[in-house]
C-alpha positions as CSV (number, residue, x, y, z in Angstrom):
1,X,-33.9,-13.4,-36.8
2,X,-33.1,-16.4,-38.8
3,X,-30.8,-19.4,-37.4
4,X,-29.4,-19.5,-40.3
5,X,-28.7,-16.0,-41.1
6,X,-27.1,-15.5,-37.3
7,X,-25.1,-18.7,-38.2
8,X,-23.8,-16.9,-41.5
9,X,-23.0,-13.6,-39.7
10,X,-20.7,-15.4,-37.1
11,X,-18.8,-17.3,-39.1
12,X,-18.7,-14.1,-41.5
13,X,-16.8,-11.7,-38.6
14,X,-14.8,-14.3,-36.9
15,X,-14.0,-15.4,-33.7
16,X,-14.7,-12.9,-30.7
17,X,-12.9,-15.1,-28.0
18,X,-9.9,-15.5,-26.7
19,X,-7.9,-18.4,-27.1
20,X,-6.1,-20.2,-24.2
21,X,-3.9,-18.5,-22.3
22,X,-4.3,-15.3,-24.5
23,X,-5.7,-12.5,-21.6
24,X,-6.5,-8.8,-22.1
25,X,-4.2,-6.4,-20.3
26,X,-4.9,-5.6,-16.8
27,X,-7.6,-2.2,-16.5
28,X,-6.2,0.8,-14.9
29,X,-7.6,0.4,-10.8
30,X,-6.6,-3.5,-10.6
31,X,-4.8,-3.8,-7.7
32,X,-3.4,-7.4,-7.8
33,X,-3.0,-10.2,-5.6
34,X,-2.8,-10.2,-2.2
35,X,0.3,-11.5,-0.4
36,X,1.6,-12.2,2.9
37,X,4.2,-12.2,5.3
38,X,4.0,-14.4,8.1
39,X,7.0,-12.5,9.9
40,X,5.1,-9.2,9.7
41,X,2.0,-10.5,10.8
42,X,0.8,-9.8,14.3
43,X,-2.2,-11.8,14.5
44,X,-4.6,-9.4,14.7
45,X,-7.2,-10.7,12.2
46,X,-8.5,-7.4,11.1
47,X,-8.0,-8.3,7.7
48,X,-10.3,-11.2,7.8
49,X,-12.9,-8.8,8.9
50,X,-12.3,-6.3,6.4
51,X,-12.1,-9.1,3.6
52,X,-16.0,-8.3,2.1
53,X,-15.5,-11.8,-0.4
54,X,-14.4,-14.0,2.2
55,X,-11.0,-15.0,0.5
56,X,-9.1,-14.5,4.0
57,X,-9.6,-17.3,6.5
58,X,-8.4,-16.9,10.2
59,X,-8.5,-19.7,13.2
60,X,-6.9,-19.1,16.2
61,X,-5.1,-21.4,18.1
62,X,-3.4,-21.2,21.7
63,X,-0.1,-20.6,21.0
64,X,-0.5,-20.4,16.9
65,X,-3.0,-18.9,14.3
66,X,-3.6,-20.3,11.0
67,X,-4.2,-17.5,7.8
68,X,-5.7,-18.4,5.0
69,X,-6.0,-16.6,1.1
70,X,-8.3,-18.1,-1.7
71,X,-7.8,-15.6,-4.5
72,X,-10.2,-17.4,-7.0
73,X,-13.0,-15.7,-4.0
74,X,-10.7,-12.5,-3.8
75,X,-12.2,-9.2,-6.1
76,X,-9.1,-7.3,-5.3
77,X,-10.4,-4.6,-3.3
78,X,-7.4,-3.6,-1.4
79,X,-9.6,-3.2,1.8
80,X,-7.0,-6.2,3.7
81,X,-4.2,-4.3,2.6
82,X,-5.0,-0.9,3.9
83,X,-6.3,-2.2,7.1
84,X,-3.0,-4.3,7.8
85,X,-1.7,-2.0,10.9
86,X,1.9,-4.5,10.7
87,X,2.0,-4.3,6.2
88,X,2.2,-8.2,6.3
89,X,0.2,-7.7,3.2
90,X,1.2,-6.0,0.4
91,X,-0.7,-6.3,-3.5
92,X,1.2,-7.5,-6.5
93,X,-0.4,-5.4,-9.8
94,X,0.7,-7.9,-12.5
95,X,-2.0,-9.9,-14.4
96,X,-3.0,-12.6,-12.4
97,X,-2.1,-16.1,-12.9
98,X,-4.2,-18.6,-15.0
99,X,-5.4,-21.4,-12.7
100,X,-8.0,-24.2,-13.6
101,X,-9.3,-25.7,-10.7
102,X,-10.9,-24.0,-8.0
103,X,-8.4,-23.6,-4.7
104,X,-5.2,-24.0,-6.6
105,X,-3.7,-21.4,-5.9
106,X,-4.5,-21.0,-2.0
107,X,-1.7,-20.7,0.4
108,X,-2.6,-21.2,3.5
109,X,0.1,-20.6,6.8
110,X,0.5,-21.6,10.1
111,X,2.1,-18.6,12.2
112,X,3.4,-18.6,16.2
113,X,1.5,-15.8,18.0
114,X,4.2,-12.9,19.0
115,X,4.3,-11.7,22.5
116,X,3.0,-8.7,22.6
117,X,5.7,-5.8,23.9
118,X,4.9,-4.2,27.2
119,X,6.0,-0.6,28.1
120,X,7.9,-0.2,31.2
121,X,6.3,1.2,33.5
122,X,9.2,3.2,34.8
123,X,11.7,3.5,32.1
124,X,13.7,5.7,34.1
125,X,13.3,7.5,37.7
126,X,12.1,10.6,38.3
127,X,14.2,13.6,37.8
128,X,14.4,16.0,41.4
129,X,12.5,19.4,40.7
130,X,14.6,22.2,39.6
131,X,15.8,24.9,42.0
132,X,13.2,27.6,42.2
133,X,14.3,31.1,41.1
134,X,11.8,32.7,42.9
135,X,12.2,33.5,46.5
136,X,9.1,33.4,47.7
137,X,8.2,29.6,47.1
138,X,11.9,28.8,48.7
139,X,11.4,27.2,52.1
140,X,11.1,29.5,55.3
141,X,14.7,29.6,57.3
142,X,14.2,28.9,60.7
143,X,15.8,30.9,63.8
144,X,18.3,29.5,65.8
């Protein structure tokens, strides 16, 4: 094909971008961005290993963790969410924001480890077996 003729026909049918910050909607399936609740979270850090895009970042510490969420590495997969045991993260579906620079919108959180809860053992003492209404497993009476 010509240059000049594929010059012609785009100028001819207009411009087939969008222009700044004009978006399309949001396709049925997005789920949104991830976000988190540092009073929900437990520590647990299965949603770093079920993040497939690395966007979730976690470093332990001794008596604190630190979570991390880069959504400009995030596809929106939902696998963190559904995996959270504690629902310290949930998904926002609205379009997503319009950021420039790469990290800009990163949050980034520094949470105190929970204790976890221990059962008691013995919550309360054992109850004394029940009378038995058979006779034959009562205890033998003795002559006197």
């Amino acid at each position: 094909m010509n240059i000049l003729t594929m010059l012609w026909n785009n100028l001819w049918r207009g411009s087939r971008t969008l222009r700044y910050p004009a978006r399309p909607e949001v396709t049925q399936g997005y789920r949104g961005l991830v976000h988190f609740d540092p009073e929900l979270c437990t520590g647990c850090a299965i949603c770093k290993f079920r993040c497939t895009a690395r966007a979730i970042e976690y470093r332990p510490g001794k008596g604190d963790f630190v979570w991390s969420y880069d959504p400009a590495h995030c596809t929106y997969c939902g696998r963190c969410v559904e995996g959270c045991k504690s629902h310290a993260l949930t998904q926002d579906e609205a379009c997503p924001p319009i950021y420039e620079t790469a990290g800009e919108l990163k949050h980034t959180y520094t949470v105190a480890r929970k204790t976890p809860v221990h059962k008691q053992a013995a919550a309360a003492p054992a109850a004394p077996p029940a009378a038995s209404p058979n006779p034959s497993q009562e205890a033998p009476h003795e002559p006197a």
